[in-house]
C-alpha positions as CSV (number, residue, x, y, z in Angstrom):
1,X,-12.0,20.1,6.5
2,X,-11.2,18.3,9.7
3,X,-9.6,14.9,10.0
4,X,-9.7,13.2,13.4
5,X,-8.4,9.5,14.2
6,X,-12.0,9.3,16.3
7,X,-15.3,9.8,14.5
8,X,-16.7,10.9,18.4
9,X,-16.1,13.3,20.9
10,X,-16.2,12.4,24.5
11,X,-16.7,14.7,27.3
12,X,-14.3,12.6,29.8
13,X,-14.9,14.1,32.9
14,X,-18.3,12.7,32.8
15,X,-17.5,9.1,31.5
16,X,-17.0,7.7,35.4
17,X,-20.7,8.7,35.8
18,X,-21.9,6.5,32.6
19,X,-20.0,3.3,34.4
20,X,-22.4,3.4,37.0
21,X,-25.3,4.5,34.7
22,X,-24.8,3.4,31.0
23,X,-27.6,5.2,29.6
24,X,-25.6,8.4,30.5
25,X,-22.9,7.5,28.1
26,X,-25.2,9.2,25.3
27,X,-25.6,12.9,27.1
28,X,-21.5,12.5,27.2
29,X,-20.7,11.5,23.6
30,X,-21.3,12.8,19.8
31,X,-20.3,11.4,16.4
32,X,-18.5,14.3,14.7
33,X,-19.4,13.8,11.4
34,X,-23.2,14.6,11.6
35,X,-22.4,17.8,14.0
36,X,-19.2,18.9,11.7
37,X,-20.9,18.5,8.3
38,X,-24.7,19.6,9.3
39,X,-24.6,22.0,11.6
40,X,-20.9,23.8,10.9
41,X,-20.8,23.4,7.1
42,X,-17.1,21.5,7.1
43,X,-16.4,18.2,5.9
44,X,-15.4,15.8,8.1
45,X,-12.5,12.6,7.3
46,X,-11.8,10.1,9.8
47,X,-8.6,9.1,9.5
48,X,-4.7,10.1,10.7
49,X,-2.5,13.5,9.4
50,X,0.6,11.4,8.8
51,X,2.7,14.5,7.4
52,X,2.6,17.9,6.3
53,X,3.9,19.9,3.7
54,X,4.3,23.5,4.4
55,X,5.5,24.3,1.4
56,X,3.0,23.4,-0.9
57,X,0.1,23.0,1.7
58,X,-0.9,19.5,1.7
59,X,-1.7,17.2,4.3
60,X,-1.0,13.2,4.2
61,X,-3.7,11.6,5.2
62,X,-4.4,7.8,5.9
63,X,-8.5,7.0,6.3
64,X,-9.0,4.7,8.8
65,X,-12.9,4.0,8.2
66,X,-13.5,0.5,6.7
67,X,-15.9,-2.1,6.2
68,X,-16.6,-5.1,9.0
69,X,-16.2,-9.0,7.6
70,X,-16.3,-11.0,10.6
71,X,-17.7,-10.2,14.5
72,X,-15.3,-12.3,16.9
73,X,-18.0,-12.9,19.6
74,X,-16.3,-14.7,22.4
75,X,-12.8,-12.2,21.5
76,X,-15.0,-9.1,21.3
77,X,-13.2,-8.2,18.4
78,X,-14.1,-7.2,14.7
79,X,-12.1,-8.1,11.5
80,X,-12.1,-4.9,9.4
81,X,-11.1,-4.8,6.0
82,X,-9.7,-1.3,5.3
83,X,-11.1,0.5,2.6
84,X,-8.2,3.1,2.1
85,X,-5.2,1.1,2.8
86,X,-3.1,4.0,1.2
87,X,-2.8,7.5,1.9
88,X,-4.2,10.8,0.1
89,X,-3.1,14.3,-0.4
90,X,-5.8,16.8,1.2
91,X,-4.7,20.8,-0.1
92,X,-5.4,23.3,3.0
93,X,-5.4,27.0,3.5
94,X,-4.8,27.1,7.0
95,X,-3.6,24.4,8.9
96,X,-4.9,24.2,12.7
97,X,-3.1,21.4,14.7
98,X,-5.4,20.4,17.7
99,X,-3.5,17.5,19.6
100,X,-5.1,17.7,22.3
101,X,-3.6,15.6,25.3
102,X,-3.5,12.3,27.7
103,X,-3.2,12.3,30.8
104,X,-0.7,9.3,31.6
105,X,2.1,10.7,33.0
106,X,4.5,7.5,33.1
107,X,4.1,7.0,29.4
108,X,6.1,8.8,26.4
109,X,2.6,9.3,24.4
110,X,0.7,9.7,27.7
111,X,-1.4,7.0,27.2
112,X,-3.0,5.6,29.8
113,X,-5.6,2.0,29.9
114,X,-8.4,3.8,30.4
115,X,-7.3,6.5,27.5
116,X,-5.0,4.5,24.9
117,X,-3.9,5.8,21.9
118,X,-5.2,6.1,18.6
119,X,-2.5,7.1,16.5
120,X,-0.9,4.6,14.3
121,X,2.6,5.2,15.3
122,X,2.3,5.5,19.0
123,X,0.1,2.4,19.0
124,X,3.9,0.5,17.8
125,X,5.6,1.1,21.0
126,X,2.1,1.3,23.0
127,X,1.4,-1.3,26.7
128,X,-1.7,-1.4,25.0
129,X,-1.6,-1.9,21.2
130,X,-4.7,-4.4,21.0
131,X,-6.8,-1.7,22.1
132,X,-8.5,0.3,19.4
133,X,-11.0,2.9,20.3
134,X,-11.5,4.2,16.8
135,X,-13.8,1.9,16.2
């Protein structure tokens, strides 16, 4: 099982290309789930590890996926009703932690505006809270 806070992966290096040719954007990016679940035989949960227990081998996880009530046009926002507002316990075998990394340097999470954070905690004491690239 793998449980990512973004359902897509994004090649970044090649993202300043797709600003000057959106079509691009499609040859740099991949939903996970279809790639994960087809193609490598492991399930796939978007949502957020919020703790780990060793001990007993669970992971906390909070789902972030939900369902959309209302496009905000002019705001170019989306109300999201969540579907899982509380947390679950997922048993594991091995546990791989795969943080990856940001590169702003003058901020404690590294975040950046053009890479802000997706984590729910981070996103408290983030510049840039109202930005939500999960979904």
């Amino acid at each position: 099982t793998v449980v990512d806070a973004k359902e897509y992966f994004e090649y970044t290096p090649g993202v300043l290309r797709a600003f000057v040719k959106p079509c691009h954007l499609d040859a740099l990016t991949f939903t996970l789930q279809p790639v994960l679940e087809r193609k490598m035989g492991v399930k796939f949960i978007w949502g957020e590890v919020k703790a780990l227990n060793g001990t007993e081998k669970t992971a906390t996880v909070k789902f972030i996926w939900g369902e959309v009530k209302a496009l905000n046009g002019t705001e170019k926002t989306a109300t999201v009703k969540t579907m899982f507002a509380g947390t679950d316990e997922i048993a594991y075998d091995y546990c791989i932690v795969c943080s990856g990394c940001n590169f702003g340097p003058f901020k404690p999470m590294g975040e950046s505006l053009w890479f802000p954070t997706v984590h729910e905690q981070a996103r408290t004491v983030s510049d840039w809270p109202h930005i939500d690239e999960r979904f």
